[in-house]
FIMARRO-95538 format. One line per field, with one value per residue: residue number from 1; residue in one letter; x, y, z of N, C-alpha, C in turn. Coordinates in steps of 0.001 Angstrom, whole numbers, m for minus. Last residue first. Layout:
i	(NUM|...)
aa	(a|...)
n_xx	(X|...)
n_yy	(Y|...)
n_zz	(Z|...)
ca_xx	(X|...)
ca_yy	(Y|...)
ca_zz	(Z|...)
c_xx	(X|...)
c_yy	(Y|...)
c_zz	(Z|...)
This chain:
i	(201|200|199|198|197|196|195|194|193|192|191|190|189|188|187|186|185|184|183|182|181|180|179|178|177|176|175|174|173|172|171|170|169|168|167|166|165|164|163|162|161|160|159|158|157|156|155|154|153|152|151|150|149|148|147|146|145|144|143|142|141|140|139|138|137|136|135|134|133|132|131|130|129|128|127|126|125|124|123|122|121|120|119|118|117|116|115|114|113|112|111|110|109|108|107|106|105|104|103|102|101|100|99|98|97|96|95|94|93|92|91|90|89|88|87|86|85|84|83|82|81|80|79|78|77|76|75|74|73|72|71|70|69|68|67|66|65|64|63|62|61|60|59|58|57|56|55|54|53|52|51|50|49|48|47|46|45|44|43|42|41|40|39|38|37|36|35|34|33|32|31|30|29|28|27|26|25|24|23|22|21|20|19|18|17|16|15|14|13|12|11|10|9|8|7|6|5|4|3|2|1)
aa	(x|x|x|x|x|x|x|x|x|x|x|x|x|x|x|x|x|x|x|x|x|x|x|x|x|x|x|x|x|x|x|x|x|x|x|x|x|x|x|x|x|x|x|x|x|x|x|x|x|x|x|x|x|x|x|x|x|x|x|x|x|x|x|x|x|x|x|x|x|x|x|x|x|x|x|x|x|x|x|x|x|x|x|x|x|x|x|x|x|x|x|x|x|x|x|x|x|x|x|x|x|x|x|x|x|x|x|x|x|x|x|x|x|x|x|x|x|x|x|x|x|x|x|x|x|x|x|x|x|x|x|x|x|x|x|x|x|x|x|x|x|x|x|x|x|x|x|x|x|x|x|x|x|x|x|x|x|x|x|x|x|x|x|x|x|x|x|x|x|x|x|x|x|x|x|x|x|x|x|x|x|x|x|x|x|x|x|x|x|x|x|x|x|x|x|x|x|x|x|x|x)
n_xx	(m66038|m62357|m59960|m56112|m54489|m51436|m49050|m46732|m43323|m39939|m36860|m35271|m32585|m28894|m25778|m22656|m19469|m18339|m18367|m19068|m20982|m23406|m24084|m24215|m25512|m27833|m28824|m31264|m33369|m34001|m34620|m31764|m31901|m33484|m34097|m36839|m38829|m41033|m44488|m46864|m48642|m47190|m43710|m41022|m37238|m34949|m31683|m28895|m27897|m26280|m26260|m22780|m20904|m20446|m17258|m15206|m14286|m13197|m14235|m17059|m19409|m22690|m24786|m26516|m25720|m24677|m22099|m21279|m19643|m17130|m18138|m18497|m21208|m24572|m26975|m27022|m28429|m31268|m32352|m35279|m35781|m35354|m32800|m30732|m27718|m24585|m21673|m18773|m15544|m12338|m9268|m5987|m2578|338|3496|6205|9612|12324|15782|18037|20027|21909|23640|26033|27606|24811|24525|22894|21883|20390|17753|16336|13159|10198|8608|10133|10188|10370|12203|12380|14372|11749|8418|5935|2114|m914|m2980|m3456|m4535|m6406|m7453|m9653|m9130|m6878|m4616|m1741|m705|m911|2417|4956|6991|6383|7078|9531|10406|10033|11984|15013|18299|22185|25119|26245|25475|22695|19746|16786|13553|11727|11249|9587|6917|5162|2391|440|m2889|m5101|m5222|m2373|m1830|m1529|m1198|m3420|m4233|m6628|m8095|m10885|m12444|m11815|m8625|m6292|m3731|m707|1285|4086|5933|8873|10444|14212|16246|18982|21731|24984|28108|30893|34213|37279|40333|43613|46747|49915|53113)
n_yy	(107467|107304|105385|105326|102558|101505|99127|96570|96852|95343|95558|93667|91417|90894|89393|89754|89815|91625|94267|97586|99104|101489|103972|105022|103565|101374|98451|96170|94764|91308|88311|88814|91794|93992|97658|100387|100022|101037|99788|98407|99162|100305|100692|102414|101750|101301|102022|101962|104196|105637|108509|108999|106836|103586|102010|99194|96930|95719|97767|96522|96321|95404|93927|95395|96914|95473|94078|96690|99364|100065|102398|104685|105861|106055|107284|106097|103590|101932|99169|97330|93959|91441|91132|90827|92359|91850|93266|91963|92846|92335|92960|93940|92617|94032|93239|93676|94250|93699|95122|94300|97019|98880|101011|101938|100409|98106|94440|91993|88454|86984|85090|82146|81158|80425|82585|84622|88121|91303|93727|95927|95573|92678|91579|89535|89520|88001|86930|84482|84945|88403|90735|90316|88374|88326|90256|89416|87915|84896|85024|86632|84367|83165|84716|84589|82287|83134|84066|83511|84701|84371|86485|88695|89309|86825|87332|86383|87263|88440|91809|94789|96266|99323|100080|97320|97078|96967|97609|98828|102850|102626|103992|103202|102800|102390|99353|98876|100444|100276|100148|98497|99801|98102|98505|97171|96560|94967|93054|93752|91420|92212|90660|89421|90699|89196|89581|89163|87896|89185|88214|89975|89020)
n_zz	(16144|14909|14417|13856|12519|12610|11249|12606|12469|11776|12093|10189|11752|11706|12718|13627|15433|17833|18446|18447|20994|21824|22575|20078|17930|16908|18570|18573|20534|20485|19304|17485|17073|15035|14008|13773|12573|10062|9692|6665|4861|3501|4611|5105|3994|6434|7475|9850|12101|13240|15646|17157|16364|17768|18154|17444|18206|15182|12488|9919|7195|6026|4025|2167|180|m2059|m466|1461|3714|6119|8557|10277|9532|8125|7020|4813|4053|3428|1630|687|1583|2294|5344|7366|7632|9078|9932|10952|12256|11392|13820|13040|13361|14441|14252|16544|16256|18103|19238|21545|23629|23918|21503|20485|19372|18030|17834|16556|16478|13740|14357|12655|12259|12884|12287|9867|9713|7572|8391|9934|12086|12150|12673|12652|12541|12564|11123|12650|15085|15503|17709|19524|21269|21812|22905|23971|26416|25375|24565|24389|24263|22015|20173|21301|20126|17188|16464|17860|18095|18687|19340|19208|22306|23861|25289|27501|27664|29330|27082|27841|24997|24630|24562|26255|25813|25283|21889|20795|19669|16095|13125|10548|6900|4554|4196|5141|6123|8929|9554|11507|13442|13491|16440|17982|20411|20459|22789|23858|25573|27688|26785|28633|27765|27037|27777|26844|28674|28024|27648|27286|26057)
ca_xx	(m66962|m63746|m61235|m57389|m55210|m53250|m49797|m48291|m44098|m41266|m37885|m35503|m33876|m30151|m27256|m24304|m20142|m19058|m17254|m18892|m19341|m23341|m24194|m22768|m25727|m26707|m28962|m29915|m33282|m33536|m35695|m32536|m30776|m33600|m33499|m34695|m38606|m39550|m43505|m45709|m49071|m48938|m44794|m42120|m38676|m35634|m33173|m28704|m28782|m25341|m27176|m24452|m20852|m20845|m18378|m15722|m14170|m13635|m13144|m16730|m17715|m21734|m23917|m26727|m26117|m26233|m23545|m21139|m21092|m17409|m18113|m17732|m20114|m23010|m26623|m26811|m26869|m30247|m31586|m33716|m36326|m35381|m34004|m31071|m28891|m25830|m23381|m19791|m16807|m13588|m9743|m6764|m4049|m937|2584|5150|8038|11580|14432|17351|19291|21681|22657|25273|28114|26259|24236|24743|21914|21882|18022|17357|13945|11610|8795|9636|11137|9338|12305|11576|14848|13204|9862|6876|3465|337|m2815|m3024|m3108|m6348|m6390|m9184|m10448|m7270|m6101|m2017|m845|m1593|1264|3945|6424|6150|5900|9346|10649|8824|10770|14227|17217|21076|24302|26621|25989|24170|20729|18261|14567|12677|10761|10658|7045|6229|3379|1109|m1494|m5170|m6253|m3530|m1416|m1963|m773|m2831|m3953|m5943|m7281|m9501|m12414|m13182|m9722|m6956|m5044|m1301|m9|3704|4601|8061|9523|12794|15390|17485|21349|23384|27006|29995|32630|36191|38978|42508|45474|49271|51826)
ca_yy	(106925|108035|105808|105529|104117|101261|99963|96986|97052|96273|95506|94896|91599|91350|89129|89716|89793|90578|93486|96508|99205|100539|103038|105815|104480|101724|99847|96643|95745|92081|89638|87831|90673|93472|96245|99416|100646|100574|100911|98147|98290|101089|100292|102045|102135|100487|102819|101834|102932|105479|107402|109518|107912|104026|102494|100478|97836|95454|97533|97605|96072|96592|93664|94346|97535|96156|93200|95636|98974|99193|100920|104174|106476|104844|107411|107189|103631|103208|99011|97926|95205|91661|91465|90253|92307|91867|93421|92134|92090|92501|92334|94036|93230|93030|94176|92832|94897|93023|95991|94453|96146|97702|99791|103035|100534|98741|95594|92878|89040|87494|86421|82512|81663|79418|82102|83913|87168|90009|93071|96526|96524|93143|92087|89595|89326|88706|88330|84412|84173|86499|89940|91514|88817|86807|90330|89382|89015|85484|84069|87379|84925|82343|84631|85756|82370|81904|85122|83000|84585|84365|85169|87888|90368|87532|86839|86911|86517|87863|90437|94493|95301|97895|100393|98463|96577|96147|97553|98064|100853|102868|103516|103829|102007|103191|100597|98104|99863|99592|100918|98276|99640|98520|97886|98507|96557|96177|93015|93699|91615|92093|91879|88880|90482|89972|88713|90116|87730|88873|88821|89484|89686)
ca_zz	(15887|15494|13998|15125|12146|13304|11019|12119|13339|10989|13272|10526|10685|11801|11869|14081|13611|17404|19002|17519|20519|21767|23726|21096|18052|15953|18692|18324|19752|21402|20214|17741|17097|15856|13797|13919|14150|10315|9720|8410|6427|3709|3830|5537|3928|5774|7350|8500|11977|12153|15172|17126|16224|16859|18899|16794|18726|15932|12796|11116|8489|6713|5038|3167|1202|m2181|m803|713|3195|4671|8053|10496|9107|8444|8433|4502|4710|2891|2956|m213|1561|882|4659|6484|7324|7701|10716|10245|12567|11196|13118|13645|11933|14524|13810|15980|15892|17195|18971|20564|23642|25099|21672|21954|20440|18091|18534|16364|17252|14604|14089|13324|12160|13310|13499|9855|10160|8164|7668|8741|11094|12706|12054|13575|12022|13741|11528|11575|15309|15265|16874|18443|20420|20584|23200|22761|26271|26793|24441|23746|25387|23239|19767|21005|21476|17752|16858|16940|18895|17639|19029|18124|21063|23308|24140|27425|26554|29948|27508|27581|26369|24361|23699|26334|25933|26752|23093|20956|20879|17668|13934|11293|8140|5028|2902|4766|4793|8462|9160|10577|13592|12406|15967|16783|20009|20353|21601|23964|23971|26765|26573|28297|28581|26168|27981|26931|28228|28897|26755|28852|25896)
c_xx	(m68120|m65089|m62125|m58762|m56695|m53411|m50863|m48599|m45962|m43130|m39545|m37041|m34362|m31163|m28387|m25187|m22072|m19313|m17595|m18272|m19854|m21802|m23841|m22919|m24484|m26123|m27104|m29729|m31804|m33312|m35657|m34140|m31404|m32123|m33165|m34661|m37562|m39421|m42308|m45067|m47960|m49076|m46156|m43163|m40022|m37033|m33902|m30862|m28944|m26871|m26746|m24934|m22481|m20974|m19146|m16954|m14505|m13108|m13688|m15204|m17443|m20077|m22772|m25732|m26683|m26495|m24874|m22329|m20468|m18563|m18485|m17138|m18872|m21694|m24975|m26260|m26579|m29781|m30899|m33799|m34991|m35473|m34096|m32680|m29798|m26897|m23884|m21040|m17669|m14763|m11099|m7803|m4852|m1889|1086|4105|7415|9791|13661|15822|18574|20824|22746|23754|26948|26703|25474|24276|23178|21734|19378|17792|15189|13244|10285|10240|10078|9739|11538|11553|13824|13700|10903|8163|4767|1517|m1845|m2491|m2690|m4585|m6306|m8084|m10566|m8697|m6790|m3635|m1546|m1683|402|2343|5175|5822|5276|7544|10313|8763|9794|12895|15972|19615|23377|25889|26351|24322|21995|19358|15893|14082|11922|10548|8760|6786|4423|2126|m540|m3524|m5850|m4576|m2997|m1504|m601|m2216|m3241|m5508|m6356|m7830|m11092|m12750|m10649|m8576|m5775|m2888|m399|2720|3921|7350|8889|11597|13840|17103|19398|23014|25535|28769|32030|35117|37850|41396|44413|47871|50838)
c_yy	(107490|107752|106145|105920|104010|102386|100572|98733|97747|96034|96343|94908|93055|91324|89846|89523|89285|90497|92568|95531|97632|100156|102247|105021|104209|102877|100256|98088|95685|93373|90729|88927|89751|92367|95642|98529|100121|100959|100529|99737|98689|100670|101100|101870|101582|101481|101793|101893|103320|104178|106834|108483|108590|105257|103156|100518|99133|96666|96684|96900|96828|95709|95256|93974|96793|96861|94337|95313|98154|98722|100517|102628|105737|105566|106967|107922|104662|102944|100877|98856|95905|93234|91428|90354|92129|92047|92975|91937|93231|92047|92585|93718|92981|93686|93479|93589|93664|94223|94335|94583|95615|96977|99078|101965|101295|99469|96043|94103|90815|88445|86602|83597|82461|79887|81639|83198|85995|88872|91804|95390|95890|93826|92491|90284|90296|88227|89024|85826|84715|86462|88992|91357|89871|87702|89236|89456|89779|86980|84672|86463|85811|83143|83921|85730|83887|82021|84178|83934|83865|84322|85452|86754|89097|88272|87966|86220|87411|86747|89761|92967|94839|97314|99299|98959|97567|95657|96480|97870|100278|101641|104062|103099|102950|102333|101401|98393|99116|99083|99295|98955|99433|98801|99102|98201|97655|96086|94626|93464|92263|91951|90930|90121|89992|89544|89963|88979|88330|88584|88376|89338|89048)
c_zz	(16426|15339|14832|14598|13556|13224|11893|12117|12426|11738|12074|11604|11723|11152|12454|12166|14022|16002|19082|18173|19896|20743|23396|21914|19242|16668|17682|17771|19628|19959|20176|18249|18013|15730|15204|13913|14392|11994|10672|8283|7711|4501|4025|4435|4673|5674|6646|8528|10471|11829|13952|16876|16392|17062|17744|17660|18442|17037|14209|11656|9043|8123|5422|4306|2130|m643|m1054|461|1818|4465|6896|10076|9232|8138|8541|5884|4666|4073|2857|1304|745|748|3222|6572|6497|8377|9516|10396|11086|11439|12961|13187|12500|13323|13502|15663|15384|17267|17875|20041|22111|24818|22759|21890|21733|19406|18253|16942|17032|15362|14700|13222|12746|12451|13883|11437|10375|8636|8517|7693|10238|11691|12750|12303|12633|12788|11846|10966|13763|14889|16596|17563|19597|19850|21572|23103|25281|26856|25816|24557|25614|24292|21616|21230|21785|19715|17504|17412|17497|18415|18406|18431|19747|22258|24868|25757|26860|29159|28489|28208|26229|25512|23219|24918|26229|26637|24230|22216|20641|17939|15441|12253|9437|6392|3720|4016|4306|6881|8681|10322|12310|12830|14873|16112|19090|19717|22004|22606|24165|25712|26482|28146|28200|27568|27736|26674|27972|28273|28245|27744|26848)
């Protein structure tokens, strides 16, 4: 009997990029590419048909690609077939016959900035379409990267003296509205501007 040697060839690994976009309210979840990435990336990790790969050498190459400011470290979780693989964990490698390659989903949680505002005044939100209103209507979440839809400026009653003219961030006006995209957590006070009745004389 003559036996010859079957060699199993080095197979890519690619990571596939399957981002959970995380709604404002935290509840519903869809699924998009992430911002400044692509669908899926095929990596320079070579394995074998029956060897083993770890997600950490996974997590390694990923490093740099991953946008930090929309995704935190703690956030990012790594599966295989639909099952959560811890970093330093050893994945068998079993491709079947019409397989060249293996499939990992990293599934990012995208992350919350928060607008308060901070006033005693009582705050309507009736404008806010795109963000978890909390705290009595003081603080509002937004997905990071959320643009705002028309005018979404949360309203502060006008007094006998002052009258409401939007909200300020530090000096500077902050604008609730299509010019302007979430992509910070902020603190505001409401912009409340003197009164002046014109008298004829």
């Amino acid at each position: 009997i003559d036996l010859y040697p079957v060699w199993n060839r080095a197979k890519n690994v690619p990571i596939k990029l399957r981002v959970y976009g995380e709604t404002a309210d935290r509840e519903s979840r869809i699924e998009e590419r992430a911002e400044g990435m692509q669908k899926s990336y095929t990596t320079t990790i070579l394995g074998r048909d029956g060897g083993t790969v770890r997600p950490n050498e996974l997590s390694s190459y990923i490093e740099g690609i991953i946008n930090s400011r929309v995704y935190s470290e703690e956030n990012i979780e790594i599966r295989h077939q639909g099952e959560r693989k811890e970093l330093n964990e050893q994945v068998e490698i079993k491709l079947s016959k019409t397989q060249t390659s293996l499939t990992f989903e990293l599934y990012l949680k995208r992350q919350i900035r928060t607008i308060t505002l901070d006033t005693d005044k009582e705050v309507s939100v009736s404008k806010v379409r795109g963000g978890r209103v909390k705290n009595d209507n003081k603080t509002i979440e937004f997905r990071h990267g959320y643009r705002f839809i028309g005018d979404e400026t949360p309203t502060v009653g006008n007094t006998a003296e002052d009258e409401f003219k939007g909200w300020l961030k530090g000096s500077d006006p902050y604008k609730f509205d299509s010019s302007n995209t979430v992509i910070e957590s902020v603190t505001l006070k409401p912009n409340m501007q003197k009164k002046y009745a014109t008298v004829n004389i």
